[in-house]
C-alpha positions in Angstrom: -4.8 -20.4 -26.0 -3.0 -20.3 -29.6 -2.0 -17.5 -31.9 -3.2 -16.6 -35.0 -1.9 -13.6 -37.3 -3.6 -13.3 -41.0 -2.9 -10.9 -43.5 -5.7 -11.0 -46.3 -5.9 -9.0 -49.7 -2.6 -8.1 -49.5 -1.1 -6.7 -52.9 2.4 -8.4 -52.1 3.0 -12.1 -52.3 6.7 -12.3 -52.7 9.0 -14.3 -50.7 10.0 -11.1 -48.4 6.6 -10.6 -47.4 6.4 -14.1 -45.8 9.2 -13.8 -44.1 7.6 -10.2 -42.4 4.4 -12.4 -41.7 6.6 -15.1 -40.2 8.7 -12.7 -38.2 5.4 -11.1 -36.6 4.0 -14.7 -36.0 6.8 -15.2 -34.2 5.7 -12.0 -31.7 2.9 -14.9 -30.9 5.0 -17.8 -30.3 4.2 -17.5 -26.4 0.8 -18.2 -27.0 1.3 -21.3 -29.0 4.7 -22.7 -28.2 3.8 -26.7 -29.4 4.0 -25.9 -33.4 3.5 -23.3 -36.3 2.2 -23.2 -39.3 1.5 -20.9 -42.3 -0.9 -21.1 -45.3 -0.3 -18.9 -48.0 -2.5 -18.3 -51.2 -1.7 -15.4 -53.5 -1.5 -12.7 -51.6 -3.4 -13.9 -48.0 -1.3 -15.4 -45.2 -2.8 -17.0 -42.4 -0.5 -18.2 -39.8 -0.7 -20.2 -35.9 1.2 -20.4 -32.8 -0.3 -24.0 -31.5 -0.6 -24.7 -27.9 -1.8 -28.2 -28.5 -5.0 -28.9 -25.5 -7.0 -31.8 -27.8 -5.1 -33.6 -30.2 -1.9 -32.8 -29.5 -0.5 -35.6 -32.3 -2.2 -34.8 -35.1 -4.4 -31.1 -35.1 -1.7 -28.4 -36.0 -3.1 -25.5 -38.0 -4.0 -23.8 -40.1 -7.2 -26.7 -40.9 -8.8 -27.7 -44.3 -12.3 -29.2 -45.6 -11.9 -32.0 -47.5 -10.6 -30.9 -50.3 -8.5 -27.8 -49.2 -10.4 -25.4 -50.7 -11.8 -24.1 -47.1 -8.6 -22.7 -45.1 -9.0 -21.9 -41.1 -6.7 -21.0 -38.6 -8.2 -21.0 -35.2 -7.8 -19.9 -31.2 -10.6 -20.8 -29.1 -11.8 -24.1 -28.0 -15.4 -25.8 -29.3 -16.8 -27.8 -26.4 -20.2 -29.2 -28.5 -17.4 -30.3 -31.6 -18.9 -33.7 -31.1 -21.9 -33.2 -31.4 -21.3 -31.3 -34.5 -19.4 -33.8 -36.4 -22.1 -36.1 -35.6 -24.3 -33.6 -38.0 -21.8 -33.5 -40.4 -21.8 -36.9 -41.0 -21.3 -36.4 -44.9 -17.8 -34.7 -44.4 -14.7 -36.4 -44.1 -12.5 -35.1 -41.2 -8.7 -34.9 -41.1 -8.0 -34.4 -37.3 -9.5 -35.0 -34.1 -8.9 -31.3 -33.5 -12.3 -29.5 -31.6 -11.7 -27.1 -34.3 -12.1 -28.8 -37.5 -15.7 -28.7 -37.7 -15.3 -25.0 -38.3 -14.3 -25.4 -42.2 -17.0 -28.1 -42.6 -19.5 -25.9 -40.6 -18.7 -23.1 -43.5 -19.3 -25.3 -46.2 -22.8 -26.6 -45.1 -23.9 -23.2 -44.0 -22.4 -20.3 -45.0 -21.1 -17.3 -42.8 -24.2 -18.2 -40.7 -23.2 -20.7 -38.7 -21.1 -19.3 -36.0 -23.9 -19.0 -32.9 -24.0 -22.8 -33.4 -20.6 -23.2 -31.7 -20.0 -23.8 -28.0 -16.9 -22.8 -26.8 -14.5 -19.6 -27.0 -12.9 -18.6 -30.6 -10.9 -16.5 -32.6 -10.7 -17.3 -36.4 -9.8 -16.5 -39.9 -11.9 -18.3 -42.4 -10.7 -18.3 -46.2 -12.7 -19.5 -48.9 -9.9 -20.1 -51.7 -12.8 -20.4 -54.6 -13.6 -17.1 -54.1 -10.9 -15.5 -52.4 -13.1 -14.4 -49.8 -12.9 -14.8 -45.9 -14.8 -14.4 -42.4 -13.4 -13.6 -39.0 -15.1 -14.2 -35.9 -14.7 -13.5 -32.2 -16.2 -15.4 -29.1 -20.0 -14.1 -28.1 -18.1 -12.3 -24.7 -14.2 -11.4 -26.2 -12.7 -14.8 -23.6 -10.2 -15.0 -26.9 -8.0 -11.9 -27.2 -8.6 -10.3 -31.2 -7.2 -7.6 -33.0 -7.9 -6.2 -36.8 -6.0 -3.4 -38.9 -5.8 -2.0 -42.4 -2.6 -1.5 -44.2 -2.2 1.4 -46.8 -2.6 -1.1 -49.7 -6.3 -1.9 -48.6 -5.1 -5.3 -46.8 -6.9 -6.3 -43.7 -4.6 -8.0 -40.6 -6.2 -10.2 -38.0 -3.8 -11.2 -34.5 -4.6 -12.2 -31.3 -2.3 -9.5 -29.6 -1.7 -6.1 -30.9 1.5 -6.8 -31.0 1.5 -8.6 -34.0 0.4 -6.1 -36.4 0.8 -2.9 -34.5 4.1 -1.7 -36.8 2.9 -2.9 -40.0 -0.9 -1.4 -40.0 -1.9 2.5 -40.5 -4.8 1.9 -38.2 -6.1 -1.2 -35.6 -8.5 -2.0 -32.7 -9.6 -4.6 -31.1 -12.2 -6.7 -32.7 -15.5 -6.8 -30.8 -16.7 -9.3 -29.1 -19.7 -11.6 -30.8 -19.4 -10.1 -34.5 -18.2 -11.5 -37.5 -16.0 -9.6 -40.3 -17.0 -10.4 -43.9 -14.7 -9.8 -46.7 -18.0 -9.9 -49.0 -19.6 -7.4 -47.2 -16.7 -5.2 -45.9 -17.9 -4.9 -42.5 -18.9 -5.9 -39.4 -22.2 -7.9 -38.4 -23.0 -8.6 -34.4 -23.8 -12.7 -34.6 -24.3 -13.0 -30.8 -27.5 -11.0 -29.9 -28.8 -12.7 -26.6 -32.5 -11.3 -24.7 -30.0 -9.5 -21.9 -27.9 -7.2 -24.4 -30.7 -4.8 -24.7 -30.5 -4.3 -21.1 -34.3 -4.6 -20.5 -35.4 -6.0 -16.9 -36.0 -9.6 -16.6 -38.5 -11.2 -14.8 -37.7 -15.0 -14.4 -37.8 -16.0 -10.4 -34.8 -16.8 -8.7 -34.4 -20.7 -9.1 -31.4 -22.4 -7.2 -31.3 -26.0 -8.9 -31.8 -24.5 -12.3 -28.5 -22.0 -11.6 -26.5 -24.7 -10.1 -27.3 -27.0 -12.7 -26.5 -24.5 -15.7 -23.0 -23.9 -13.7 -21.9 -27.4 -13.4 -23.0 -28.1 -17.1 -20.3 -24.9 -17.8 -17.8 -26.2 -15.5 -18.2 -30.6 -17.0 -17.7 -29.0 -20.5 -14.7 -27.6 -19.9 -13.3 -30.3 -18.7 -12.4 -31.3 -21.9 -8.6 -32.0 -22.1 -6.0 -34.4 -23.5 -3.3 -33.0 -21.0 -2.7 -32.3 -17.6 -4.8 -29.2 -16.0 -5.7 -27.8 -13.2 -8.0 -24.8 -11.0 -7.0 -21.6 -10.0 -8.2 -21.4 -6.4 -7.9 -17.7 -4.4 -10.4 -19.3 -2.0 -13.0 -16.8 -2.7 -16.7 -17.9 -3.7 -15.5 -17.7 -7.4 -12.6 -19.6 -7.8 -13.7 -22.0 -4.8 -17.2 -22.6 -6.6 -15.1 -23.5 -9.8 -12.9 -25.8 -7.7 -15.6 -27.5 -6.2 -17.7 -28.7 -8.9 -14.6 -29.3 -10.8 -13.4 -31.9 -8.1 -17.3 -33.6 -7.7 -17.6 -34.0 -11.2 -13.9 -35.3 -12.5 -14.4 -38.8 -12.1 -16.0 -40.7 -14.6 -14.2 -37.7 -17.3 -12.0 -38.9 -20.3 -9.9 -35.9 -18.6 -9.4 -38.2 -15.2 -8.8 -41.7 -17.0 -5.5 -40.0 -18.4 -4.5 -38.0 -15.9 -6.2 -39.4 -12.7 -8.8 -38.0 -10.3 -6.9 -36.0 -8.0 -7.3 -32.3 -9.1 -4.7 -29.9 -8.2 -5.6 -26.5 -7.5 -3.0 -22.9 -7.4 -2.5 -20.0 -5.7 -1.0 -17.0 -5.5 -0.1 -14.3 -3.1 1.8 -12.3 -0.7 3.2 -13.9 2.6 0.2 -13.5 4.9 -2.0 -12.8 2.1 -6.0 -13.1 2.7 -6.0 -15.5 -0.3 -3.5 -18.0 0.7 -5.3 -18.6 3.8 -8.2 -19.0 2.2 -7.1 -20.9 -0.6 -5.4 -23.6 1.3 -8.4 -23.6 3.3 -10.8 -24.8 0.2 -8.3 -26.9 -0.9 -7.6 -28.5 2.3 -11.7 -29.2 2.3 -12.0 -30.4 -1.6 -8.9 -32.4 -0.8 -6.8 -31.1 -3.8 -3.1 -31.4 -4.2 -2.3 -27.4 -3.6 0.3 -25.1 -5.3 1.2 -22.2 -3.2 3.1 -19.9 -5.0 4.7 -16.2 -2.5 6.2 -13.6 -4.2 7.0 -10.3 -2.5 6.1 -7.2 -3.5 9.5 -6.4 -5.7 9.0 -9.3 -7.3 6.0 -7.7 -9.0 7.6 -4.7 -9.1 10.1 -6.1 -11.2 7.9 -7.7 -13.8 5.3 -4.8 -14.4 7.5 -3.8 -17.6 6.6 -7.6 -19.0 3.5 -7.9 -18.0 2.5 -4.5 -19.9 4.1 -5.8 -22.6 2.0 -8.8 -22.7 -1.3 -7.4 -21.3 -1.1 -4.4 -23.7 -2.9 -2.1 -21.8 -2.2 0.3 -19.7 -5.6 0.3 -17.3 -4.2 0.6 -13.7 -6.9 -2.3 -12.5 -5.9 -4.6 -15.1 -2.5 -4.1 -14.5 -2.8 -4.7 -10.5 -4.5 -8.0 -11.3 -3.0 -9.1 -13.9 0.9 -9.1 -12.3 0.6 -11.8 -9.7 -1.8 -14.2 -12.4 1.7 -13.5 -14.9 3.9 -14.9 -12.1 1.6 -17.2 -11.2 0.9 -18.4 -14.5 5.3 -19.0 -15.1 5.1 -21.4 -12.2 2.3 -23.4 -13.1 3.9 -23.7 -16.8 6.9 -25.1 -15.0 4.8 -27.9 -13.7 4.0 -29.3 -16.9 0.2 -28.1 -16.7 -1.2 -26.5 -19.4 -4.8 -25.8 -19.0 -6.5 -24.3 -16.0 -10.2 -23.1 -14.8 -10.9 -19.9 -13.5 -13.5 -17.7 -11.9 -13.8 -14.7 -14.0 -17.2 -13.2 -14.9 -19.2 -13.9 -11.9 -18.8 -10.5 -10.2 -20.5 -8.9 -13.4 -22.9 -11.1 -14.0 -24.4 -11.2 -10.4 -23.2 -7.7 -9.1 -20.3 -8.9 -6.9 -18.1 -6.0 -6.7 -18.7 -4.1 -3.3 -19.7 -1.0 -4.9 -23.4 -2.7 -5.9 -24.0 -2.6 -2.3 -24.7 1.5 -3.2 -27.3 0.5 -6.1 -30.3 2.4 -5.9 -32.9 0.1 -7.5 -33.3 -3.3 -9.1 -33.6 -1.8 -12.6 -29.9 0.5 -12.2 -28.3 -2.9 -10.7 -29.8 -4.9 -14.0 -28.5 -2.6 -16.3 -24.9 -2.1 -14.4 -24.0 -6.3 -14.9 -24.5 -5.9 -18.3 -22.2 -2.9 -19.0 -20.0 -5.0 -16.8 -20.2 -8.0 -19.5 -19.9 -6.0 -21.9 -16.6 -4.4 -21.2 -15.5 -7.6 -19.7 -13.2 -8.3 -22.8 -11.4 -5.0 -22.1 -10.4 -6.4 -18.5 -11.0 -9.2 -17.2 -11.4 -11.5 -20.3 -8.1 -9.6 -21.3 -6.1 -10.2 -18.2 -7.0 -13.5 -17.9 -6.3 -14.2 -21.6 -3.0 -12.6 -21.8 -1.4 -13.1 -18.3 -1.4 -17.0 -19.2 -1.2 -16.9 -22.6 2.4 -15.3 -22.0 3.6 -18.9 -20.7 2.0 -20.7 -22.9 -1.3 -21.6 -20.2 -4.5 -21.1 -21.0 -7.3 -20.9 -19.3 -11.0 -21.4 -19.0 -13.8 -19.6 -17.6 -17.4 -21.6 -17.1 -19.4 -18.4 -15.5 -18.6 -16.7 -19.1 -20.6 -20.2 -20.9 -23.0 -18.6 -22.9 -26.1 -21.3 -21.7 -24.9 -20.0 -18.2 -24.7 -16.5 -18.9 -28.5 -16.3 -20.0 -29.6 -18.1 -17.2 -28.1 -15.8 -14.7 -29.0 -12.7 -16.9 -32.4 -13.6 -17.2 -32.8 -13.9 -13.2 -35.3 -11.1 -11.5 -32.7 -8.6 -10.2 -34.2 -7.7 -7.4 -33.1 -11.6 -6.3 -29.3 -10.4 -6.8 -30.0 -7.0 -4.8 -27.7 -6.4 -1.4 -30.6 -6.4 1.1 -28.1 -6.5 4.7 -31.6 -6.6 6.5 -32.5 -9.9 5.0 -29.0 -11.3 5.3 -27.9 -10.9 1.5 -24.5 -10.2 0.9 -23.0 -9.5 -2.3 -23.4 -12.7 -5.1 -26.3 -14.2 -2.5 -28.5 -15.9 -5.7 -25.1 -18.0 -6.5 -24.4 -18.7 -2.8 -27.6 -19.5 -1.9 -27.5 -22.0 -5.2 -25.1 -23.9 -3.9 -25.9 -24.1 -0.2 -26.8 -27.5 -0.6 -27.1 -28.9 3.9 -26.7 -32.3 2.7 -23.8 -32.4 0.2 -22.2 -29.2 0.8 -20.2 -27.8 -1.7 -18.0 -25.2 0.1 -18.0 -24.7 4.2 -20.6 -22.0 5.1 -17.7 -19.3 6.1 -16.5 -20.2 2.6 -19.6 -20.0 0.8 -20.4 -16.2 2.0 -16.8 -14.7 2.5 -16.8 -11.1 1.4 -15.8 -10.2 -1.9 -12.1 -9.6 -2.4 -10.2 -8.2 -6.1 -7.8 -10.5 -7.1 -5.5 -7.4 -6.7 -6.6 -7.1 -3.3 -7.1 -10.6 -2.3 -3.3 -11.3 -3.2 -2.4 -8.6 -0.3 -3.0 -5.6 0.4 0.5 -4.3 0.2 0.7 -5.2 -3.3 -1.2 -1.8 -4.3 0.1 0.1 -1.8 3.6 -1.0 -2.6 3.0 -0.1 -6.3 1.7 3.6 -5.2 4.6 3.9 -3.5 7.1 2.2 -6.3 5.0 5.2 -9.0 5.7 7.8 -6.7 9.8 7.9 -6.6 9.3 7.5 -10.5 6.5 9.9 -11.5 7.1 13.6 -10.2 4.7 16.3 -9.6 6.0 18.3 -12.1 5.3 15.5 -14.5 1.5 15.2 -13.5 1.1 19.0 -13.8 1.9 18.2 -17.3 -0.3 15.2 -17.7 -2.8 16.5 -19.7 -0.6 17.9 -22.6 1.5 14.7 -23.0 -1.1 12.0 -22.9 -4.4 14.2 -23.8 -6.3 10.9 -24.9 -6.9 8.8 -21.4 -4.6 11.5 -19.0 -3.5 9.7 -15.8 -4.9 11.1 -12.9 -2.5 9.4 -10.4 1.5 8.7 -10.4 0.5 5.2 -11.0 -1.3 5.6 -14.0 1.5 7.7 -15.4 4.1 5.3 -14.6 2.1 2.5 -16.3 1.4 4.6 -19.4 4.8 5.4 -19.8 5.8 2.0 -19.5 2.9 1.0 -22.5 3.6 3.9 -24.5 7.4 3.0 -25.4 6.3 -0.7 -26.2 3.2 0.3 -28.0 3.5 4.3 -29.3 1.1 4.5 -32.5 -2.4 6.2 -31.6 -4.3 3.2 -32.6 -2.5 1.7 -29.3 -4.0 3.7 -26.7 -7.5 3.8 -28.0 -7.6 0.6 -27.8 -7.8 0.6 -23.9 -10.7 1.8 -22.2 -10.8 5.1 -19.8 -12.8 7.0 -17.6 -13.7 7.5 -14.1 -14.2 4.6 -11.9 -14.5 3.3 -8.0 -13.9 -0.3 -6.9 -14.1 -1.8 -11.0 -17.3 0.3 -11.3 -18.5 2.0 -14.4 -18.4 6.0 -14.4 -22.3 5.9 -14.6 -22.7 4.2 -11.4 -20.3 6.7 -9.3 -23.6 8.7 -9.7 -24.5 6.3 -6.6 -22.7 7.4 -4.2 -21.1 11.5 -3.6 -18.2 11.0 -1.7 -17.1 8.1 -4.1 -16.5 11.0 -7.2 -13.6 12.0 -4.3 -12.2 8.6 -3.8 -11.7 7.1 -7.5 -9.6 3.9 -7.0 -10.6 0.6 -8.7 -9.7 -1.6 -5.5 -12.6 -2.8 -3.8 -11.1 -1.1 -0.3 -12.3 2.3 -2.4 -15.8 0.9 -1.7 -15.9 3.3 1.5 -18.4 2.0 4.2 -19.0 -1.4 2.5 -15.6 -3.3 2.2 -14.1 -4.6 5.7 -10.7 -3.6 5.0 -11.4 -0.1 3.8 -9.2 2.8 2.8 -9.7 6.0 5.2 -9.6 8.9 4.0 -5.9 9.5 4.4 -3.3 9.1 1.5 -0.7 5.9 1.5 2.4 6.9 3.3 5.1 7.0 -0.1 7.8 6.0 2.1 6.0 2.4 1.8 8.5 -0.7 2.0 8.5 -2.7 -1.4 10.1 -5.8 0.0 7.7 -6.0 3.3 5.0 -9.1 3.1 0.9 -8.3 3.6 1.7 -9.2 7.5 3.8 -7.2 7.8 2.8 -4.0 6.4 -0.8 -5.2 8.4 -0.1 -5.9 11.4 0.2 -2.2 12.9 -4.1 -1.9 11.7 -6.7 -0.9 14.1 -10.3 -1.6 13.3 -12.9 1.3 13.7 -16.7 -0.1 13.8 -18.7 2.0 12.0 -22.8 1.7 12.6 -24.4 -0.2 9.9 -21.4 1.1 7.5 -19.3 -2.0 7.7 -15.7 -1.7 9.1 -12.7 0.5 7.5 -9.4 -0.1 8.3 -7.1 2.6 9.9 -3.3 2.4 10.0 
């Protein structure tokens, strides 16, 4: 992913103010390490951080029409650019840049062109013949966007808050599937798909047509000019991407430059469910496999960057988002600069353990698409940034908006958690690709139990950070909570210690609203604690919170803060005992 930072309508065009605008680009030059480039016209400055994926020779930004008069600087990949230029056969094109066809789009159509591209985007649009512009974000929020005002009536665009959060009175991020409009001086929504209105769908269940709409997302992605890779935990997710990923790369434009062997990464803890797992898949797919251990200090020791880059302060986010930032250093370091991932599948098909407490087909329906909706503010965020901060980026096919409304417009009562019928969490997407004849993933594969990626990593990662917040944050200090944070107030050490951390990188008010709050039990909403009493007693966002469902569940005593940092997930395991519990799962007692 690239950077972009725009100032527009600003009353100073001096020589100073560049430099300012160059000096906050610069805050972006992780993202976009390959070039820079800034276009200035009276007083609008549109600037990039390029990390060059197609064309790396000749498609720096900011891009022109023909004749310069159209102005764009883009993040975001367009996976149907082909296809458009082949409709815009009339216009002349300067690049081979994916993005390109975003100025000539303009001048054919107008601002109303924008739910005609494919792909993931962030982008300033101006039109220098009448000084106005457009901005646009991606229909789910996969791109990272941010807008603010300054004093003068000027209006500042960044990827990361960081680049205009000391020079605008207020900001927030910009939401998903709208547009901006200078000539209109507001926001529009351009992305209005059947599912947003939350109604209940109808369609049947049908396997081929959800496989086929996943590999479609996952062959479309494939579209690189250097060397890439899949993220592989060895969970359905991540292994599902893997798969089709490796069936499919042979015949690509990807493979005849960089051959047909894919190469898959993972991270973890020694001992670590996922790195079993992983090299598991990997072994089976016959991938060259990255394992990458880092102990718990190691995390420890990297939480102040990673707030810095993830600019947030949600504790979930946080816990995910710290081995994906190591993770993400080490692939960097192998000269790959693209990966695929699994996010979005949990929320579009009710994977997280907690739906296993959903009352009826039309409350699980409505829960996956709060989850979409929000997914900008967590996953899309964490995924976004944690790469983004070593110059990676990464791709997500369950978040393809063709895919998206084929799995939102399945009956739910298909994706229901039925245990008497056999179906686990995600069962429409396992049973999809439960192919007997040309199997995709091996069974034991194909219906492991959901893990978090903060989980899945090892357990002792969260612990270890309960314990790390707890010699840091006193109980004097949460007593006081409330009056020192009243927007969001922590409700455990570990939220403290992480909001202390983001406040002194981020302090302005505008900062904080900009990440999300509320109550919430293994990455649920707060409406859907109503499902379950004793979860409103036991609010953690890992999935071990899902009392009764997950296998390695918390009991109901605290974590021991005397917790040892440097031991690995064997290690601080091996001492569990397992306690059946009838037709409740298994919970984990130490």
């Amino acid at each position: 992913m690239c950077g972009i930072l725009a100032v527009l309508g600003c009353s100073d065009d001096s020589q100073a103010k560049r430099v300012r605008v160059l000096e906050l680009s610069r805050r972006l030059r992780h993202r976009g390490p390959d070039w820079s480039g800034l276009h200035q016209f009276g007083g609008n400055y549109l600037s990039h951080q390029r990390l060059a994926i197609i064309d790396p020779a000749s498609g720096d930004q900011p891009l022109y029409n023909e004749d310069k008069s159209i102005v764009v600087t883009v993040n975001g990949e367009i996976y149907n650019h082909e296809q458009l230029r082949k409709s815009l056969a009339n216009h002349k094109f300067r690049t081979g840049s994916d993005c390109e066809v975003i100025a000539h789009l303009y001048e054919e159509h107008g601002e109303n062109f924008i739910d005609m591209l494919d792909g993931v985007f962030s982008f300033v649009l101006l039109d220098k013949r009448d000084n106005s512009f457009i901005v646009a974000r991606d229909a789910i929020g996969v791109t990272s966007l941010y807008i603010g005002w300054g004093l003068d009536g000027s209006v500042w665009i960044s990827s990361e808050m960081k680049g205009l959060n000391d020079d605008c009175e207020h900001f927030e991020a910009f939401p998903p599937g709208h547009l901006y409009s200078s000539k209109e001086h507001g926001f529009k929504r351009w992305y209005n798909p059947v599912w947003f209105s939350e109604s209940i769908p109808s369609t049947p269940f049908n396997p081929l047509a959800l496989r086929k709409a996943f590999e479609n997302a996952v062959i479309k992605r494939l579209m690189t000019d250097v060397p890439f890779g899949v993220l592989l935990s060895g969970g359905l997710d991540s292994s599902l991407v893997a798969s089709v990923t490796a069936r499919h790369l042979a015949g690509t434009k990807a493979a005849e430059q960089w051959g047909t062997q894919l190469h898959s990464f993972c991270v973890g803890l020694e001992g670590s469910p996922d790195l079993k797992a992983g090299k598991e898949v990997a072994d089976y797919l016959g991938t060259v496999h990255h394992e990458f251990h880092f102990t718990v200090q190691d995390g420890i020791d990297a939480i102040e960057d990673v707030i810095y880059h993830i600019e947030t302060y949600d504790v979930t986010t946080i816990r995910a988002s710290t081995p994906m930032f190591l993770m993400s250093r080490k692939i960097k370091s192998l000269g790959v600069k693209m990966v695929i991932s699994g996010e979005g599948s949990d929320e579009l098909f009710g994977g997280y353990l907690y739906f296993h407490k959903a009352p009826n087909k039309e409350e699980f329906h409505q829960e996956t698409c709060r989850k979409v909706k929000a997914l900008h503010q967590y996953d899309c965020l964490r995924a976004n940034k944690a790469t983004s901060a070593w110059g990676l980026e990464v791709r997500v096919p369950f978040l393809d908006k063709e895919f998206i409304n084929v799995a939102m417009s399945i009956d739910p009562e298909w994706k229901m958690i039925k245990r008497d019928q056999g179906r686990i969490e995600k069962w429409v997407l396992r049973k999809a690709f439960d192919d007997e004849e040309n199997p995709y993933l091996p069974k034991h594969i194909l219906y492991r139990q959901k893990e978090q990626f903060s989980d899945g990593v090892g357990y002792s990662w969260i612990d270890g950070l309960k314990a790390h917040a707890a010699q840091h944050v006193t109980d004097k200090m949460m007593q006081n909570a409330a009056r020192i944070y009243p927007h969001n107030t922590p409700t455990t050490k570990e939220g403290y210690y992480y909001r202390m951390i983001f406040e002194r990188f981020f302090p302005q008010n505008s900062a904080r609203l900009t990440v999300p709050g509320g109550p919430s039990v293994a990455c649920s909403t707060a409406k859907a604690i109503e499902w379950d009493a004793q979860w409103s007693n036991n609010l953690d966002p890992s999935g071990r919170a899902a009392l009764g469902v997950h296998a390695s569940a918390y009991e109901h005593a605290t974590v021991p803060a005397s917790l040892s940092a440097g031991k690995s997930a064997a290690e601080m395991n091996k001492k569990a005992r397992i306690i059946k519990v009838p037709s409740q799962g298994v919970i984990i007692s130490t």
